[in-house]
C-alpha positions as a Python dict, from the first residue, in 0.01 Angstrom:
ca = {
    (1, 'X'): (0, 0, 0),
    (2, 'X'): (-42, 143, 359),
    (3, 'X'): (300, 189, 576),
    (4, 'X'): (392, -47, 838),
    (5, 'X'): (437, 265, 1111),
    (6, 'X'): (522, 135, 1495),
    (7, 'X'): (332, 196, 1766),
    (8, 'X'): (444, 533, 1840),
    (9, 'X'): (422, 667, 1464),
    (10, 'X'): (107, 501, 1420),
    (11, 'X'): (14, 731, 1765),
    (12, 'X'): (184, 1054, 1621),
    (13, 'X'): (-2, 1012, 1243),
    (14, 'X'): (-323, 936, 1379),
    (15, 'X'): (-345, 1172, 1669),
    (16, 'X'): (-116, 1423, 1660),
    (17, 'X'): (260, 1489, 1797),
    (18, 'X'): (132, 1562, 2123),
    (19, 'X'): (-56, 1219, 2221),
    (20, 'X'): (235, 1076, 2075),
    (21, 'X'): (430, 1210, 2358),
    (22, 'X'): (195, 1155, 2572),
    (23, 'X'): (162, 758, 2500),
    (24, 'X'): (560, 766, 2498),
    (25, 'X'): (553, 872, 2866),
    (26, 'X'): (243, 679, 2987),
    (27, 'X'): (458, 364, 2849),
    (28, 'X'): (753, 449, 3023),
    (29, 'X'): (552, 502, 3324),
    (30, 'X'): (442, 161, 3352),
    (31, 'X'): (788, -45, 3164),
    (32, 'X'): (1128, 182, 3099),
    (33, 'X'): (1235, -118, 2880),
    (34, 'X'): (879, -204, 2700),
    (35, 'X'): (895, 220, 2606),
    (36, 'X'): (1262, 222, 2481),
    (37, 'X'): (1181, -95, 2263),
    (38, 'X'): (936, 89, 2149),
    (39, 'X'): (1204, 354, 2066),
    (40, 'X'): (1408, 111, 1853),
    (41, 'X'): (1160, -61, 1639),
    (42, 'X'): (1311, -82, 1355),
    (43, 'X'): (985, 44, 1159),
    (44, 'X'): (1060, 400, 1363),
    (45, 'X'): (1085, 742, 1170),
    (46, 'X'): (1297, 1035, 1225),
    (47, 'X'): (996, 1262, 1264),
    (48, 'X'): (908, 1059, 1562),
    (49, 'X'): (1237, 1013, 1678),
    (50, 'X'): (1233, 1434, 1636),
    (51, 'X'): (923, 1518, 1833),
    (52, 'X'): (1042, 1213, 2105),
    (53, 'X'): (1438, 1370, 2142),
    (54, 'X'): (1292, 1623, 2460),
    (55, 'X'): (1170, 1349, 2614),
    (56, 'X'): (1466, 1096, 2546),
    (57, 'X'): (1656, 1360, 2659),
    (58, 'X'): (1475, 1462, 2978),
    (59, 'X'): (1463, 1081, 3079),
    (60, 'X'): (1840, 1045, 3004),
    (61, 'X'): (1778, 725, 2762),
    (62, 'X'): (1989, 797, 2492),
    (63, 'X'): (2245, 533, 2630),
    (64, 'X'): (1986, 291, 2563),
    (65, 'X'): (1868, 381, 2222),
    (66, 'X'): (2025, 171, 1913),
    (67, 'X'): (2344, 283, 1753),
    (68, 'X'): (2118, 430, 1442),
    (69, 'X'): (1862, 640, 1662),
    (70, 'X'): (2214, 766, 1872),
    (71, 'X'): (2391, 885, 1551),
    (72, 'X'): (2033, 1044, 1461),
    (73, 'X'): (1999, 1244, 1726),
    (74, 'X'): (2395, 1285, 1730),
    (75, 'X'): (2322, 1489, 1345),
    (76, 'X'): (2020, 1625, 1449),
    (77, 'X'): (2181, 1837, 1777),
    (78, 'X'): (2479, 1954, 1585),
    (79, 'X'): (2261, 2100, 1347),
    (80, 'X'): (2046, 2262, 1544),
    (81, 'X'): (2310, 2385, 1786),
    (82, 'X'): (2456, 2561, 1474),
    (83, 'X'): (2155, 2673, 1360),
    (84, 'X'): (2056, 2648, 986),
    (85, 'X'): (2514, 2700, 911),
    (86, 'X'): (2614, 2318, 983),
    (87, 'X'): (2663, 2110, 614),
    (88, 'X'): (2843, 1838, 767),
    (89, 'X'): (3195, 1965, 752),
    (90, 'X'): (3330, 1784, 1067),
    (91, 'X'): (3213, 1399, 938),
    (92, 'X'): (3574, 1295, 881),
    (93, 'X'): (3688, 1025, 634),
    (94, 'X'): (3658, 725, 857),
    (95, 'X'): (3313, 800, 960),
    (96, 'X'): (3145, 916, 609),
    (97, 'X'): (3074, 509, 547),
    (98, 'X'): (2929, 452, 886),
    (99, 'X'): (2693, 726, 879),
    (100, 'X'): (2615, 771, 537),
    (101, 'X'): (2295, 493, 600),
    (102, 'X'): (2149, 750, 908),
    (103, 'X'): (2166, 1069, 672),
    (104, 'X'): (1966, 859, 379),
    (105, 'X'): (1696, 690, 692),
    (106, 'X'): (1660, 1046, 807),
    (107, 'X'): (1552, 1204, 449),
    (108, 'X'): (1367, 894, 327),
    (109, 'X'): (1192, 878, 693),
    (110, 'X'): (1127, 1256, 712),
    (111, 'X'): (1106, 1464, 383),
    (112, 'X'): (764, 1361, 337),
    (113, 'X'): (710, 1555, 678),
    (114, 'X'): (904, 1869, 618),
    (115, 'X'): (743, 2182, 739),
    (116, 'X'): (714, 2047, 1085),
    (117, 'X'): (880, 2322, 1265),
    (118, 'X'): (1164, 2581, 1139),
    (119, 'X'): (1442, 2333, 1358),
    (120, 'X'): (1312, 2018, 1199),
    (121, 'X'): (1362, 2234, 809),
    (122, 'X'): (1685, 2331, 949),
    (123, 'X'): (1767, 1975, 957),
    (124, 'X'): (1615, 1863, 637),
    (125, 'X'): (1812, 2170, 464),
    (126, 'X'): (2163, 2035, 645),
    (127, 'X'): (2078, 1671, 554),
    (128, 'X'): (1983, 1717, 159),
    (129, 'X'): (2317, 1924, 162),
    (130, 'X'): (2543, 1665, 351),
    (131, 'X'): (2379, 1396, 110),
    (132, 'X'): (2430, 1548, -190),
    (133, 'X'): (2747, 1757, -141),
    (134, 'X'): (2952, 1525, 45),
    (135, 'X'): (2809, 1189, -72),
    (136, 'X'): (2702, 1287, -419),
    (137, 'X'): (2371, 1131, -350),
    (138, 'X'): (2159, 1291, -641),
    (139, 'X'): (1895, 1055, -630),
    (140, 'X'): (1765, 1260, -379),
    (141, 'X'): (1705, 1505, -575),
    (142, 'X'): (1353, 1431, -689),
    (143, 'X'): (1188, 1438, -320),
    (144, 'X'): (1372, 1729, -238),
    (145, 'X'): (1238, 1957, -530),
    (146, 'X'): (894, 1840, -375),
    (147, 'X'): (1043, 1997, -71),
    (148, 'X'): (1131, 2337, -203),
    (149, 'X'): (773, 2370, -402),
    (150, 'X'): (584, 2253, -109),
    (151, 'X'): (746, 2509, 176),
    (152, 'X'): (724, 2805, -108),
    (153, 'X'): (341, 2765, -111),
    (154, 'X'): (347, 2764, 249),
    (155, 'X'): (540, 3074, 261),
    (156, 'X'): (849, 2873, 430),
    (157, 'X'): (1234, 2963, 428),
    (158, 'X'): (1383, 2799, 119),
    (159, 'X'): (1687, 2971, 71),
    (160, 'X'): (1953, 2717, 239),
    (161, 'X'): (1744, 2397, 66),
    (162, 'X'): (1805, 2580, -233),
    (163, 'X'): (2139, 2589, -176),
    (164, 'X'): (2191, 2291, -102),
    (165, 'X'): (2023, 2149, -385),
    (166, 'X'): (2193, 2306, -636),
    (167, 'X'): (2536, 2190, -506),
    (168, 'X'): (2453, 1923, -743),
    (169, 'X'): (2536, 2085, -1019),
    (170, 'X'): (2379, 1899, -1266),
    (171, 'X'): (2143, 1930, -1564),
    (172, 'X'): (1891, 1702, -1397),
    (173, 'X'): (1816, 1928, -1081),
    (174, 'X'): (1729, 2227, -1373),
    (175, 'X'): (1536, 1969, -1560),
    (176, 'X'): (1341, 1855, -1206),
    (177, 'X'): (1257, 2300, -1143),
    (178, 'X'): (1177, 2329, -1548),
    (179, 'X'): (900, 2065, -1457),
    (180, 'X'): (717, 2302, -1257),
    (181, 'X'): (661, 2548, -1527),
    (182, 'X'): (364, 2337, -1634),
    (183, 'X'): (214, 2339, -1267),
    (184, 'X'): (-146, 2482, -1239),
    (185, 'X'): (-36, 2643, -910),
    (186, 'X'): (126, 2971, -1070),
    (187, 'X'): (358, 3027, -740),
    (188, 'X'): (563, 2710, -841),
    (189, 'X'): (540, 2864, -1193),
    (190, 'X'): (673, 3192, -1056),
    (191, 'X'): (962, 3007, -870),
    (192, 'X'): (1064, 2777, -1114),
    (193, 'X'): (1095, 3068, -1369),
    (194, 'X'): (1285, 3293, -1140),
    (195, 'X'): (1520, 3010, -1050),
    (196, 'X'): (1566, 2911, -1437),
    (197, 'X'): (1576, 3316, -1477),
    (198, 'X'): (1325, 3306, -1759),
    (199, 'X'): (1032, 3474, -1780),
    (200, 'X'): (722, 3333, -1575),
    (201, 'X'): (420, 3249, -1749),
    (202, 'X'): (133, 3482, -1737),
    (203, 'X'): (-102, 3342, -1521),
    (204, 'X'): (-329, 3338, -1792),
    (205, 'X'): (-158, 3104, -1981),
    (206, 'X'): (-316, 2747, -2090),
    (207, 'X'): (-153, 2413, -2030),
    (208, 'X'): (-36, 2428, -2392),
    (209, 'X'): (120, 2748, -2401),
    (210, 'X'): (285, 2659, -2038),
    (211, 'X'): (411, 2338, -2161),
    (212, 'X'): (571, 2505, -2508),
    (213, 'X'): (780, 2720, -2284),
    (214, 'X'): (844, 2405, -2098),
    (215, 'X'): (1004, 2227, -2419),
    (216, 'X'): (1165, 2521, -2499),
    (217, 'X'): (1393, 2529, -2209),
    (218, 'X'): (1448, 2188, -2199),
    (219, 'X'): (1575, 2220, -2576),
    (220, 'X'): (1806, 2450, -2448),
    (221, 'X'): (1932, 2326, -2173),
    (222, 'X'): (2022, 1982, -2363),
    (223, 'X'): (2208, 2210, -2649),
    (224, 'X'): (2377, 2357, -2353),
    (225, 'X'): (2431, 2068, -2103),
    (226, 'X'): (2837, 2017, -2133),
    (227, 'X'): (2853, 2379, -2114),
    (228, 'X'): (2688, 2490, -1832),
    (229, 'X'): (2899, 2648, -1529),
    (230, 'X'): (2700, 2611, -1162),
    (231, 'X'): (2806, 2936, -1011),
    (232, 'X'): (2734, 2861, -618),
    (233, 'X'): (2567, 3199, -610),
    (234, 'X'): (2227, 3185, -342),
    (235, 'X'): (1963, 3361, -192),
    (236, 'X'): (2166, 3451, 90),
    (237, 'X'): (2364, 3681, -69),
    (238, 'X'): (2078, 3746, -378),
    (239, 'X'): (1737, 3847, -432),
    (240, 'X'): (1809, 3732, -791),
    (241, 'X'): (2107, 3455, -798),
    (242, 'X'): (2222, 3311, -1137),
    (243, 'X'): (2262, 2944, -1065),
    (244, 'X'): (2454, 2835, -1382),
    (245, 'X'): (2592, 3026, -1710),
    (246, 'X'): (2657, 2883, -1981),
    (247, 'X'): (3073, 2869, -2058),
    (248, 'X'): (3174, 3114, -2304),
    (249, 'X'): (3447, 2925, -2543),
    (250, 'X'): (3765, 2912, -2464),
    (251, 'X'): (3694, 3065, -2116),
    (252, 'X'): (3790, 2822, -1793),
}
């Protein structure tokens, strides 16, 4: 079933970020208020919201925007102003409820759309590690292995997504990078081995074979499930980080 995009994503999809912009402006030219209803439709994305915050911005609209797109762009600036090192650490008690809904419209909106620039992944990776580190949000999880796959084939910065996902620490986000063994594209073979650390599958390899070694770790990793200890260790400080060890008995 096809999306139900506003006038202004249908714009941006269709012809591109900057006639987006442009039909933003041309709008505004002719009816401020018809051009920031256009802003809060409900139907709105973050991506658009994204490539429209300049503008907003340069106008100085953001007084007239709807408490959701505020907050938005509210998340999105504090990231970027900290570069890829914000994780949410100043949301205090009383506003985790309120803006818990903005952090899940911005990932369900926008990870379909990651890779737009290296300030829009920058939000992405601070998002899918607010959701699932300070809300415990794992059914994220799923979407946000596409992410990691998708900007390693494009040669993208992972390393902080990574992170992020893993500060789940559960069986299921190992179970959601084992999948990948079986892919025909060999790089997500190649990463999902070296994130397992197991040994990638020649590239030669049939489906059968690929899918064996597949089963194999799974079988493994459900003998070991209520053992295994997610050590926080990362790209940024490893070439070769061992996410999780299995507990030794009687050790803490």
């Amino acid at each position: 079933m096809q999306k139900d995009y506003c006038f202004l994503d249908r714009v941006r999809i269709d012809r591109g970020i900057n006639k987006c912009k442009a039909a933003f402006l041309d709008v505004y030219s002719n009816d401020k208020w018809k051009a920031i209803s256009c802003l809060n439709d409900s139907r709105i994305t973050f991506p658009c919201l994204y490539v429209l915050a300049n503008n907003i911005e340069v106008l100085n609209i953001e007084g007239f925007l709807s408490s959701r797109n505020k907050c938005a762009l509210k998340i999105k600036n504090r990231i970027q102003l900290r570069s890829r090192y914000y994780y949410g650490e100043d949301i205090s008690a009383n506003d985790k409820r309120a803006v818990y809904p903005v952090y899940r419209w911005i990932f369900e909106t926008g990870h379909e759309e990651d890779g737009m620039d290296d300030g829009y992944e920058a939000v992405m990776d601070a998002v899918v590690s607010v959701l699932v580190d300070i809300y415990k949000d794992n059914s994220i999880l799923p979407a946000a292995a596409d992410m990691i796959f998708s900007r390693n084939r494009k040669g993208h910065y992972t390393h902080d997504l990574l992170w992020a996902f893993f500060r789940s620490s559960t069986p299921e986000a190992l179970k959601l990078i084992a999948e990948r063994i079986c892919s025909s594209n060999q790089q997500d073979a190649d990463l999902a081995c070296h994130l397992l650390n197991i040994e990638a599958p020649n590239a030669g390899l049939n489906l059968e074979d690929r899918q064996k070694q597949y089963q194999d770790y799974l079988k493994w990793l459900n003998e070991n499930a209520q053992s295994l200890n997610f050590t926080g260790e990362s790209f940024q400080y490893s070439s070769n980080p061992i996410i999780c060890r299995v507990k030794q008995e009687g050790s803490e």
